[in-house]
PDB file of N, CA, C and O in Angstrom:
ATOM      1  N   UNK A   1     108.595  93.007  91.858  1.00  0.00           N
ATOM      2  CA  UNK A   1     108.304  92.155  92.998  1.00  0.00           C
ATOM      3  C   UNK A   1     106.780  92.110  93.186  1.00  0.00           C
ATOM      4  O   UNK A   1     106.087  93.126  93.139  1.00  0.00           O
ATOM      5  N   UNK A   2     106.243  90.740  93.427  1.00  0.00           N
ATOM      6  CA  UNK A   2     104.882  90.648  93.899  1.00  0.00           C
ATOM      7  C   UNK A   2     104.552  91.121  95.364  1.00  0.00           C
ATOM      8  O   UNK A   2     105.369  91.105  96.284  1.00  0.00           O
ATOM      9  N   UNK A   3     103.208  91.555  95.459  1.00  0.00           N
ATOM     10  CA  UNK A   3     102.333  92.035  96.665  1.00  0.00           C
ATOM     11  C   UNK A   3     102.461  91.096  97.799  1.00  0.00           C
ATOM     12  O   UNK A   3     102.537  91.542  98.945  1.00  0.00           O
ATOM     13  N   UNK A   4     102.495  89.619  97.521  1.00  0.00           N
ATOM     14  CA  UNK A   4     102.016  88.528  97.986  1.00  0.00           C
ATOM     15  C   UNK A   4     102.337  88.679 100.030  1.00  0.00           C
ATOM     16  O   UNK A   4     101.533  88.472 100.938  1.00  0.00           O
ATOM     17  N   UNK A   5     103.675  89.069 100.098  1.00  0.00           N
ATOM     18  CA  UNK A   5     103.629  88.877 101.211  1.00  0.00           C
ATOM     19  C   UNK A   5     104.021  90.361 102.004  1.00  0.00           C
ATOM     20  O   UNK A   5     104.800  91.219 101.589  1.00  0.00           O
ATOM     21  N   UNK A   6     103.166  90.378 103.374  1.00  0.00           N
ATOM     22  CA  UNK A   6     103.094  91.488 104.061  1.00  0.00           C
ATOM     23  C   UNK A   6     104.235  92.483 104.405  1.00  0.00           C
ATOM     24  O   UNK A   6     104.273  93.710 104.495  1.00  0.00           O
ATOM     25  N   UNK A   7     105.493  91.121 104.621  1.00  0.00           N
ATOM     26  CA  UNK A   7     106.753  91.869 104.743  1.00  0.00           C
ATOM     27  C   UNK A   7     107.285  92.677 103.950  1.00  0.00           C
ATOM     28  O   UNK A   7     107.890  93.642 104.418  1.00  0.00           O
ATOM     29  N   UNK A   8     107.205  92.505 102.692  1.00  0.00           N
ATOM     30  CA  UNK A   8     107.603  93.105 101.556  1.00  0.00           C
ATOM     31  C   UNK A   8     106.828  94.750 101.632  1.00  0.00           C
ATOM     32  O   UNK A   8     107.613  95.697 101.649  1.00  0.00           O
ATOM     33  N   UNK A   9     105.819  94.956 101.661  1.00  0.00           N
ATOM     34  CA  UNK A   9     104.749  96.351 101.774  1.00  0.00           C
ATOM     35  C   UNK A   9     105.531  97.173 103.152  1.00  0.00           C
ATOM     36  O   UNK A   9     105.702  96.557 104.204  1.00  0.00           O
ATOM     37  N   UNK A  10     105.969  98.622 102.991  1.00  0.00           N
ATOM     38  CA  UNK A  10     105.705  99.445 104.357  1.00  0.00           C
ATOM     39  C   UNK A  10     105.113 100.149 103.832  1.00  0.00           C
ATOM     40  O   UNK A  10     105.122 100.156 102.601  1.00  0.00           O
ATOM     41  N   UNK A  11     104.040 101.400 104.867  1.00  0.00           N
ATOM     42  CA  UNK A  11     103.693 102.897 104.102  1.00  0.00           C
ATOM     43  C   UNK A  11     104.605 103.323 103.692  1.00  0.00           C
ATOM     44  O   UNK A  11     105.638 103.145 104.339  1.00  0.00           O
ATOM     45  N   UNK A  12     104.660 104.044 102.496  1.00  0.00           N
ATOM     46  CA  UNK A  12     105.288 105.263 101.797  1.00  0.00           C
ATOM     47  C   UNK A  12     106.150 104.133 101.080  1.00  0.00           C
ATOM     48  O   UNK A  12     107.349 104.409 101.048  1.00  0.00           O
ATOM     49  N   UNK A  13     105.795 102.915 100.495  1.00  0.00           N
ATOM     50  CA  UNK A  13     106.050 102.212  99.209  1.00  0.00           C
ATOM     51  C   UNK A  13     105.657 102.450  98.158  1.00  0.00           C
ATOM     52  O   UNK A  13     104.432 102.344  98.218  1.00  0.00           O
ATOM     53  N   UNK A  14     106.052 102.804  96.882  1.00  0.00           N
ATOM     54  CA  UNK A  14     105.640 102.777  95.693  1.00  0.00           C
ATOM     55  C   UNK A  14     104.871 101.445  94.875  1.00  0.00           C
ATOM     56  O   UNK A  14     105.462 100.448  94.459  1.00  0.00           O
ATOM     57  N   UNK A  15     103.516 101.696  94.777  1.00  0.00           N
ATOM     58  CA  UNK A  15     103.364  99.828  94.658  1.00  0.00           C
ATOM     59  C   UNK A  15     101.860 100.316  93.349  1.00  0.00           C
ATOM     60  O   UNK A  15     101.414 101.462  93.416  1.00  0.00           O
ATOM     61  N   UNK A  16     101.353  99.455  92.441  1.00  0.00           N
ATOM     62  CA  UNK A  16     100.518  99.419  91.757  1.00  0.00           C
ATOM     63  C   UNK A  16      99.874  97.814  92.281  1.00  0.00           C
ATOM     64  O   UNK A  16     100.289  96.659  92.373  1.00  0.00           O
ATOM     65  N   UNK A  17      98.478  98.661  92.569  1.00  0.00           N
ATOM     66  CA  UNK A  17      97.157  98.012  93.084  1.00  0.00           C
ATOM     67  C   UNK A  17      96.098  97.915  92.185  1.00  0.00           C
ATOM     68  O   UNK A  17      95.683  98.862  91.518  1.00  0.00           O
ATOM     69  N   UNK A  18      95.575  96.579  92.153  1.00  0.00           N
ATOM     70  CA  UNK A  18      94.093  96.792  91.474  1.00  0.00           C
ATOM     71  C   UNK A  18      93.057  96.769  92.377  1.00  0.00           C
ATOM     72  O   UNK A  18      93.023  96.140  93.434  1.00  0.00           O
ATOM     73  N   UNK A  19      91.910  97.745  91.739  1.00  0.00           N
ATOM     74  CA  UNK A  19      90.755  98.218  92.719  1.00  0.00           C
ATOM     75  C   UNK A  19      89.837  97.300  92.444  1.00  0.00           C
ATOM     76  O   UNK A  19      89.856  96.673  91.385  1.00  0.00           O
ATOM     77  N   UNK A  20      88.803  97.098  93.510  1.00  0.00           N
ATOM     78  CA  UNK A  20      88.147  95.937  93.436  1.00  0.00           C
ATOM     79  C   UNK A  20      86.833  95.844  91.964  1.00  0.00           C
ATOM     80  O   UNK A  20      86.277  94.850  91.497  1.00  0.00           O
ATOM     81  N   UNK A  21      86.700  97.367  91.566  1.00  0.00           N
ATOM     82  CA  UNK A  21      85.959  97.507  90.274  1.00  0.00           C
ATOM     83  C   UNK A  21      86.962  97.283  89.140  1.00  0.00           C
ATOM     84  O   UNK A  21      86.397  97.238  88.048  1.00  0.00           O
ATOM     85  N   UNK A  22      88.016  97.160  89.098  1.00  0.00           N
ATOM     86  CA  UNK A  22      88.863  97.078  88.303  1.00  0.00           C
ATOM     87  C   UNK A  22      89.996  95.053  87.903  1.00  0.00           C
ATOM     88  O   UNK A  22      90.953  94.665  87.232  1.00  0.00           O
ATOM     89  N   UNK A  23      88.889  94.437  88.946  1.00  0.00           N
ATOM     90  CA  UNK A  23      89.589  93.071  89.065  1.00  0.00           C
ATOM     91  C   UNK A  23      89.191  92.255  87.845  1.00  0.00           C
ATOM     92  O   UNK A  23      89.898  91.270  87.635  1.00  0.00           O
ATOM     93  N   UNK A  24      88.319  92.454  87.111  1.00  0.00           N
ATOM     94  CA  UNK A  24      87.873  91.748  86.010  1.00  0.00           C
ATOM     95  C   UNK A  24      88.861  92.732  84.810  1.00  0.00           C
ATOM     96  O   UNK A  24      89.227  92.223  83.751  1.00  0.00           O
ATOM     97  N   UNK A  25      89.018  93.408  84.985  1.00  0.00           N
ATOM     98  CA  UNK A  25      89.917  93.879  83.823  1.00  0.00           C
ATOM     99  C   UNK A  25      91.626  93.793  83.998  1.00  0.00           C
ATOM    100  O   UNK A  25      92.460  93.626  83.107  1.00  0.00           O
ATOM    101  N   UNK A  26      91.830  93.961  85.421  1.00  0.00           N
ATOM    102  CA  UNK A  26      93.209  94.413  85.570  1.00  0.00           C
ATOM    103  C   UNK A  26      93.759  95.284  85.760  1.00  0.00           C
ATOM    104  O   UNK A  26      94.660  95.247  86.598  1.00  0.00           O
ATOM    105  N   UNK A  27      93.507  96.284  85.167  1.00  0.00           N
ATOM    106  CA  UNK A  27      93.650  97.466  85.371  1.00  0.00           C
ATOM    107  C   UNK A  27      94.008  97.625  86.834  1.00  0.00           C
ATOM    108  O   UNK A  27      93.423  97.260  87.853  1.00  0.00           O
ATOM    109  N   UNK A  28      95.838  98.679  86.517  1.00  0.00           N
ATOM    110  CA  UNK A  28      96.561  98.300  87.858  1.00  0.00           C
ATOM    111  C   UNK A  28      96.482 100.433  88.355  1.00  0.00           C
ATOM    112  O   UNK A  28      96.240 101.226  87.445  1.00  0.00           O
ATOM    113  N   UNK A  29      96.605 100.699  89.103  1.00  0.00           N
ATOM    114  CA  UNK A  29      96.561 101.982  90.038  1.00  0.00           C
ATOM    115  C   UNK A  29      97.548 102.095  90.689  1.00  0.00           C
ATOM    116  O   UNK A  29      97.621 101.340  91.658  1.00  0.00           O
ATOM    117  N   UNK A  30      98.330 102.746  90.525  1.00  0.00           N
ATOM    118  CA  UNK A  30      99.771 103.156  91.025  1.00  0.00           C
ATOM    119  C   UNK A  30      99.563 104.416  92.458  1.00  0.00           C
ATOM    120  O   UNK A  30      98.669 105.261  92.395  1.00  0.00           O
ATOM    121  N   UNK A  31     100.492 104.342  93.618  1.00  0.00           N
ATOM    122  CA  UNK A  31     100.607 105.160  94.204  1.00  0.00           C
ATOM    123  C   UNK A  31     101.014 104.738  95.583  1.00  0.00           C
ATOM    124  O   UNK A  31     101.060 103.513  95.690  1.00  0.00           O
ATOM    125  N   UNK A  32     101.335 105.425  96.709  1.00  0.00           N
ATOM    126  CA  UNK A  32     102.007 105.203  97.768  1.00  0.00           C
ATOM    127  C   UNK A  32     101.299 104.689  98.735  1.00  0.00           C
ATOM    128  O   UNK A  32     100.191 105.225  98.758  1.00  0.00           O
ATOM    129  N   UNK A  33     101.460 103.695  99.750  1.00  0.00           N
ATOM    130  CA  UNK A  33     100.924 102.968 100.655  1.00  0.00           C
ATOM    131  C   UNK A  33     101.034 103.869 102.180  1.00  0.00           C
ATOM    132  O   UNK A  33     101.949 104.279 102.895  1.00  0.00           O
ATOM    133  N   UNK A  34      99.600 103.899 102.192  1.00  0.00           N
ATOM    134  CA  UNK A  34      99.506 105.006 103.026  1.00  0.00           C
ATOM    135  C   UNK A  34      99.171 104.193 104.513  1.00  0.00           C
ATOM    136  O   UNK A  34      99.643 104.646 105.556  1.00  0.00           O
ATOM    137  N   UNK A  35      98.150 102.715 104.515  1.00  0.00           N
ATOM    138  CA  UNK A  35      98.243 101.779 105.363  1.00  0.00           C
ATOM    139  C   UNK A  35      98.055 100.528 104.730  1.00  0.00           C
ATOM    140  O   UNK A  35      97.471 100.418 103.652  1.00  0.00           O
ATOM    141  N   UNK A  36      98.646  99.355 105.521  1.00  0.00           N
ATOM    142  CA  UNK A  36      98.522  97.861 105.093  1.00  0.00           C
ATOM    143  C   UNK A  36      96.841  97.531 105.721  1.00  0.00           C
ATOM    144  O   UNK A  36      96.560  97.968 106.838  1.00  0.00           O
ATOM    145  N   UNK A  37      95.952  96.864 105.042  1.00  0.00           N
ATOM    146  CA  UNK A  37      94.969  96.484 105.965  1.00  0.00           C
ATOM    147  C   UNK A  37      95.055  94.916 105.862  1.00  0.00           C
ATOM    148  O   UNK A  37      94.453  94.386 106.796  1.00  0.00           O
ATOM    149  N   UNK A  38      95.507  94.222 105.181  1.00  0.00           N
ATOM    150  CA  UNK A  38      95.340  92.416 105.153  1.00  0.00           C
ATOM    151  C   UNK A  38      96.575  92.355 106.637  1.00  0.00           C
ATOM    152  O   UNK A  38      97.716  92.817 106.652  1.00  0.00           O
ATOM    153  N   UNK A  39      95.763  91.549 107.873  1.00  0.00           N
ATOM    154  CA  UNK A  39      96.528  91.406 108.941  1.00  0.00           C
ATOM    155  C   UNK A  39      97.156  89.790 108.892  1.00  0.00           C
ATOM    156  O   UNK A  39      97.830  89.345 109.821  1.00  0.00           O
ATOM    157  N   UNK A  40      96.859  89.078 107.789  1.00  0.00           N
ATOM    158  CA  UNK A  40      98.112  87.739 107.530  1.00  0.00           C
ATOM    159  C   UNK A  40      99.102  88.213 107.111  1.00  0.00           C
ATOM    160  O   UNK A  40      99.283  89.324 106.614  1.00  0.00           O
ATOM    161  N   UNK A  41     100.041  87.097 107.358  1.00  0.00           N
ATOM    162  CA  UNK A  41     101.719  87.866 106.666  1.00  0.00           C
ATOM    163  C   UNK A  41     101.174  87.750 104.841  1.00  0.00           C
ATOM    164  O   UNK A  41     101.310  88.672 104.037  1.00  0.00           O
ATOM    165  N   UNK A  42     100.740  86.783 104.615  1.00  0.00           N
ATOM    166  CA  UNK A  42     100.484  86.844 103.223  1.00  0.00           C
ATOM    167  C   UNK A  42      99.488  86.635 102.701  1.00  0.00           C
ATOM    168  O   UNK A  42      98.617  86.209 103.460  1.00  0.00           O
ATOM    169  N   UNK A  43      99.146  86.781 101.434  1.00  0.00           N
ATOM    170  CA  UNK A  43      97.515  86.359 100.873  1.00  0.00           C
ATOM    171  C   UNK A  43      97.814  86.115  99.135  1.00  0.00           C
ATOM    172  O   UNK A  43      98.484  86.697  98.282  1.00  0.00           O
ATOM    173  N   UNK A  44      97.194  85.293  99.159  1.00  0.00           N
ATOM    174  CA  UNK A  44      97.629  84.493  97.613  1.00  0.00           C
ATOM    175  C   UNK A  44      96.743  85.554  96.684  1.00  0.00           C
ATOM    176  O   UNK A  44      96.734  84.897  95.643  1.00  0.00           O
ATOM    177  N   UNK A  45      96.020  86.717  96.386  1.00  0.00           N
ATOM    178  CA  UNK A  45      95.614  87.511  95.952  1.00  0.00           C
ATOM    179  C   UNK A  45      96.332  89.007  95.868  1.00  0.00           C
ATOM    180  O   UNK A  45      96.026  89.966  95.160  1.00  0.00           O
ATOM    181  N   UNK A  46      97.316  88.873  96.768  1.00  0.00           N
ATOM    182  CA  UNK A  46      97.923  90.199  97.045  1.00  0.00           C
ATOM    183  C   UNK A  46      97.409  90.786  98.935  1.00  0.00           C
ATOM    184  O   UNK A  46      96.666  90.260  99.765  1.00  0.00           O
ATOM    185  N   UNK A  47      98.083  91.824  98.959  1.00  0.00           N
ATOM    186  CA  UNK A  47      97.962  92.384 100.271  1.00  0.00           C
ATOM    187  C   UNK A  47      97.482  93.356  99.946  1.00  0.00           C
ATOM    188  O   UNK A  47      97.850  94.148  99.078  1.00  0.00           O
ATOM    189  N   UNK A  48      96.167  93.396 100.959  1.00  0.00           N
ATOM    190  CA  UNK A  48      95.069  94.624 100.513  1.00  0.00           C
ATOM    191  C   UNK A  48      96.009  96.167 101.085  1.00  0.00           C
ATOM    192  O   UNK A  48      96.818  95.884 101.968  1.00  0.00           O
ATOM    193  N   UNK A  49      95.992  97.290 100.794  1.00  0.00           N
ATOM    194  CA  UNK A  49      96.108  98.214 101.227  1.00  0.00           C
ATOM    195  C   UNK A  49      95.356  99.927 101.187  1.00  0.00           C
ATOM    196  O   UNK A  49      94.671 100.163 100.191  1.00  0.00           O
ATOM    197  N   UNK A  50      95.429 100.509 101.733  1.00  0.00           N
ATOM    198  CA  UNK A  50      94.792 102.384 101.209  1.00  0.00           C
ATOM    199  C   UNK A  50      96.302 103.030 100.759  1.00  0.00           C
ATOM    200  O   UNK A  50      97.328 102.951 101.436  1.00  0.00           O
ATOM    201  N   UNK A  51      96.175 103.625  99.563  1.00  0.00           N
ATOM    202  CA  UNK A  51      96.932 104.339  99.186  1.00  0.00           C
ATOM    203  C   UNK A  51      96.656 105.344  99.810  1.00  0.00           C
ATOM    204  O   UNK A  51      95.604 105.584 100.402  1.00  0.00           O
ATOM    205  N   UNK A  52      97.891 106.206  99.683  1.00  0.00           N
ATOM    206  CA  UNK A  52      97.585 108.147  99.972  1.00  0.00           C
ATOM    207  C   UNK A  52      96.354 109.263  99.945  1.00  0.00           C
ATOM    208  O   UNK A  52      95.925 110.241 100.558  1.00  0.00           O
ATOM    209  N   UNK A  53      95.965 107.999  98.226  1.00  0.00           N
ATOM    210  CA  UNK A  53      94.800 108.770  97.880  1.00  0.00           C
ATOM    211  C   UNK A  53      93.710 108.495  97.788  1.00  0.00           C
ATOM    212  O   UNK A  53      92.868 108.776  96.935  1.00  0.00           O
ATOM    213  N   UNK A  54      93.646 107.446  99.421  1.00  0.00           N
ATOM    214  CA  UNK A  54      92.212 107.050  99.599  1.00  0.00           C
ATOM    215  C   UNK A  54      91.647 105.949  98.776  1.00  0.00           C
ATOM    216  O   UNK A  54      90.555 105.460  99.064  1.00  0.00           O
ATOM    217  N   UNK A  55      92.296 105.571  97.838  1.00  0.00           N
ATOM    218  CA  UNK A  55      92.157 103.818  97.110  1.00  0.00           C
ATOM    219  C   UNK A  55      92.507 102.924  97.651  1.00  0.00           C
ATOM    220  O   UNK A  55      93.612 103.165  98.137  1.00  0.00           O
ATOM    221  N   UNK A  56      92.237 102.125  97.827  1.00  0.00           N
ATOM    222  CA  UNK A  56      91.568 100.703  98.533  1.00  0.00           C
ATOM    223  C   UNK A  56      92.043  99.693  96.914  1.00  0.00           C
ATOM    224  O   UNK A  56      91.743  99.998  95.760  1.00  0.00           O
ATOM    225  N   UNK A  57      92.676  98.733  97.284  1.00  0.00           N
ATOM    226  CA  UNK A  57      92.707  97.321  96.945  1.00  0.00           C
ATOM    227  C   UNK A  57      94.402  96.589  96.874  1.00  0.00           C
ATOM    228  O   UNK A  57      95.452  97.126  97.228  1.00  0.00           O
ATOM    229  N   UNK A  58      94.262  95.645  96.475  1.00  0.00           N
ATOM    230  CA  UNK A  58      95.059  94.721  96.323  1.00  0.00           C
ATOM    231  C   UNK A  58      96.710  94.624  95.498  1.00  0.00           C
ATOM    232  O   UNK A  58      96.731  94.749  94.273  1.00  0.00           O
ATOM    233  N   UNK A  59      97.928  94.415  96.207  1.00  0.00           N
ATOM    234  CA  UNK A  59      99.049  95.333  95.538  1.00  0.00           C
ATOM    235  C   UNK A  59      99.317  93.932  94.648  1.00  0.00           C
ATOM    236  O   UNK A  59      99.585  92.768  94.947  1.00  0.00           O
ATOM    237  N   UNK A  60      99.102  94.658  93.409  1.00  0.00           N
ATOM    238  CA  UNK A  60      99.995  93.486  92.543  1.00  0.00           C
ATOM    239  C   UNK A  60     101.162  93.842  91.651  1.00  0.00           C
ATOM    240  O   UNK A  60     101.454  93.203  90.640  1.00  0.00           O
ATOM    241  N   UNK A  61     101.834  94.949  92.110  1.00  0.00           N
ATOM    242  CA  UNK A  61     103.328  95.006  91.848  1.00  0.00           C
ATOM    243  C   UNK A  61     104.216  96.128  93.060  1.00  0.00           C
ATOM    244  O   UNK A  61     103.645  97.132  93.488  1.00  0.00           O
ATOM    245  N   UNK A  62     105.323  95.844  93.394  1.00  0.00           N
ATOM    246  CA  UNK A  62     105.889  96.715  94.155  1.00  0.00           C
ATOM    247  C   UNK A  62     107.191  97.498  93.421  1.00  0.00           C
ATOM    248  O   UNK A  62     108.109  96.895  92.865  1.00  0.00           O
ATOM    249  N   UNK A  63     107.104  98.688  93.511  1.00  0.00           N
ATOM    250  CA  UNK A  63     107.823  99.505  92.365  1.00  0.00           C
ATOM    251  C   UNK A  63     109.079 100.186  93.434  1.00  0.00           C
ATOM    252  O   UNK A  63     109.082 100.215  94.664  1.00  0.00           O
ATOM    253  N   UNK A  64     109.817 100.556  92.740  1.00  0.00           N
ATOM    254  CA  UNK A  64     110.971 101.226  93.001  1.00  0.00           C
ATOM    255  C   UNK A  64     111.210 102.181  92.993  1.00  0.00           C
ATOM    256  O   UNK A  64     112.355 102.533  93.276  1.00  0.00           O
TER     257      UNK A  64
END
């Protein structure tokens, strides 16, 4: 499932994010959503969030 919309994200989701040094490559970062920060329901880039472990960016997959 895509990031795209807010509803989809709660904390303590399993989701892989790319970091904003990491947007030219892709390179995706896995780990648990610790807060949502994008306050639209959706964003055509993904929904920004902080993982657990203090990473910052954009969810572009939501895992199971």
């Amino acid at each position: 499932m895509e990031g795209k919309n807010r509803s989809d994200i709660r904390p303590g989701s399993h989701v892989s994010i790319v970091l904003k040094k990491d947007q030219r490559t892709g390179k995706l970062t896995e780990g648990i959503v610790k807060d949502i920060l994008t306050k639209s329901s959706s964003h055509p880039h993904g929904i920004k969030v902080r993982l657990v472990s203090g990473a910052v960016g954009r969810v572009k997959k939501i895992l199971i």
